[in-house]
Residue, then its C-alpha position, 0 to 999 in steps of 0.5 A: x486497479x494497476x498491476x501488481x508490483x512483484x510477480x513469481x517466476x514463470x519457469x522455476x516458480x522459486x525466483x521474484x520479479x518486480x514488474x516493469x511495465x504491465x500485468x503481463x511479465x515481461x523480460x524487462x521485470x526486474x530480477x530480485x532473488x531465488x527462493x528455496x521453495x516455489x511456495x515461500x516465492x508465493x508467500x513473500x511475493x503475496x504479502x509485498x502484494x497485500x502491501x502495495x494494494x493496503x497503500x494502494x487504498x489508504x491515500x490522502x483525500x484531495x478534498x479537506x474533510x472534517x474530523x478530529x484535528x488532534x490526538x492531544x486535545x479532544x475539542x480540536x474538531x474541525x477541517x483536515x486538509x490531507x486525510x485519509x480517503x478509506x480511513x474514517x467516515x465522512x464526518x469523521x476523517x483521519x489524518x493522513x499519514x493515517x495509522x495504516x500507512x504509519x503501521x506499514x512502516x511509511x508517510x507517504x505511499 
């Protein structure tokens, strides 16, 4: 699993950082902001976290899949070229952007 994309300050614990190279922090992190509090520099650094690792997962399939080619007409079953690899059976793919990534606010990840 790579490394997560923000970290919390190592001193203060109220400051954010976006990670460079490694899981490691490392004095070429990125600095982003200050906090009023070590915990809501928890809070917001957890969730962007969640995020990268729900896109992390919800990525298009290099193999075409079968499943349903369209919201409009029910009987448009058949092969999806870019589906998602989480979402849906084997059977039964989803395209992709799937509902996650589009939720997520994006097309792509």
């Amino acid at each position: 699993m790579t490394p997560a994309p923000w970290r919390v300050g190592r001193k203060l614990g109220r400051t954010l950082y976006e990670r460079k190279y490694t899981d490691q922090p490392s004095d070429e992190d990125r600095f982003l902001g200050i906090m009023d509090t070590r915990e809501d520099a928890k809070r917001v650094v957890g969730a962007v976290n969640a995020v990268a690792r729900i896109r992390q997962i919800h990525q298009p399939d290099p193999n075409p899949r079968s499943g349903w080619n369209s919201d409009d007409d029910p009987s448009e079953y058949g092969t999806i070229e870019r589906a998602c690899r989480e979402c849906g059976a084997t059977d039964m793919a989803v395209p992709w952007p799937c509902p996650t990534i589009r939720a997520l606010g994006g097309d792509d990840a």
